[in-house]
N, C-alpha and C positions, 0 to 999 in steps of 0.2 A: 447631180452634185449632192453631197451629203451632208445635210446641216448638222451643228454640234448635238442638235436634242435627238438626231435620230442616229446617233455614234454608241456604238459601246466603246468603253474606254476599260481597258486591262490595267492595273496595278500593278508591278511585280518587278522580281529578279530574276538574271537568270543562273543566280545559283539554287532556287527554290524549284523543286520536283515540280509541285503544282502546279506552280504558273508555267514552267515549260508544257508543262501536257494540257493544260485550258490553250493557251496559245495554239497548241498541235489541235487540239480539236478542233474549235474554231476557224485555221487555215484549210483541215479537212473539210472541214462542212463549205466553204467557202463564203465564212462571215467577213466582210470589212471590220478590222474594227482598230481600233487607236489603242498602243501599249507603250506605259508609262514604267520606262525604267528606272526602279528608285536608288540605282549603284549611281547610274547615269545623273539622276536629277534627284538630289537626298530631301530636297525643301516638299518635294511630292509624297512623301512618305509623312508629314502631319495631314494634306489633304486628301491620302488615302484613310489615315486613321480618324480625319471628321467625318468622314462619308460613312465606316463602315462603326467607329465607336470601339474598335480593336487592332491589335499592330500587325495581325496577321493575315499574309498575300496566299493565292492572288484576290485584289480586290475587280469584282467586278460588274460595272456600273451598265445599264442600259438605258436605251432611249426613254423607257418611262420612267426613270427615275429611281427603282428600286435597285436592292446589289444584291449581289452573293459573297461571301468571304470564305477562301479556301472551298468551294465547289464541288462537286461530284460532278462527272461526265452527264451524270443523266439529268443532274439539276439544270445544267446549263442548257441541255438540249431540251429538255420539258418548258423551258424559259423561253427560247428560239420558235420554240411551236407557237407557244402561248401570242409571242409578238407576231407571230407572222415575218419571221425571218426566214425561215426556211422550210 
């Protein structure tokens, strides 16, 4: 079972390029991880913007607590190494 501290959690829409393809990568690599649709859930779109301190998706949180906003493939996968996720 996966506890909330050891989730990533996605910010995002999916009218937004980015966060479709963080999501597509992440399903490739075959990370779990929690996505938070801000069309779906608008009040989540100030607590993506306290986490990251900017309005732009996708935002994305990992289990140690740091983010990324708006990401490169390779940030995220340099980030996945780094945790020990894949």
């Amino acid at each position: 079972m996966t506890s909330p501290t050891s989730t990533i959690t996605v910010y995002g829409a999916d009218w937004c390029r980015d966060c479709v393809r963080t999501k597509t990568q992440l399903d490739a690599l075959g990370v779990t991880f929690t996505y938070v649709d801000l069309v779906a859930d608008p009040p989540a779109a100030d607590i993506a913007r306290d986490i990251s301190g900017r309005t732009s998706i996708p935002v994305v949180v990992y289990p140690d607590a740091s983010h990324h906003v708006e990401p490169s493939n390779a940030a995220v996968e340099a980030k996945l190494r780094e945790l020990a996720i894949i």
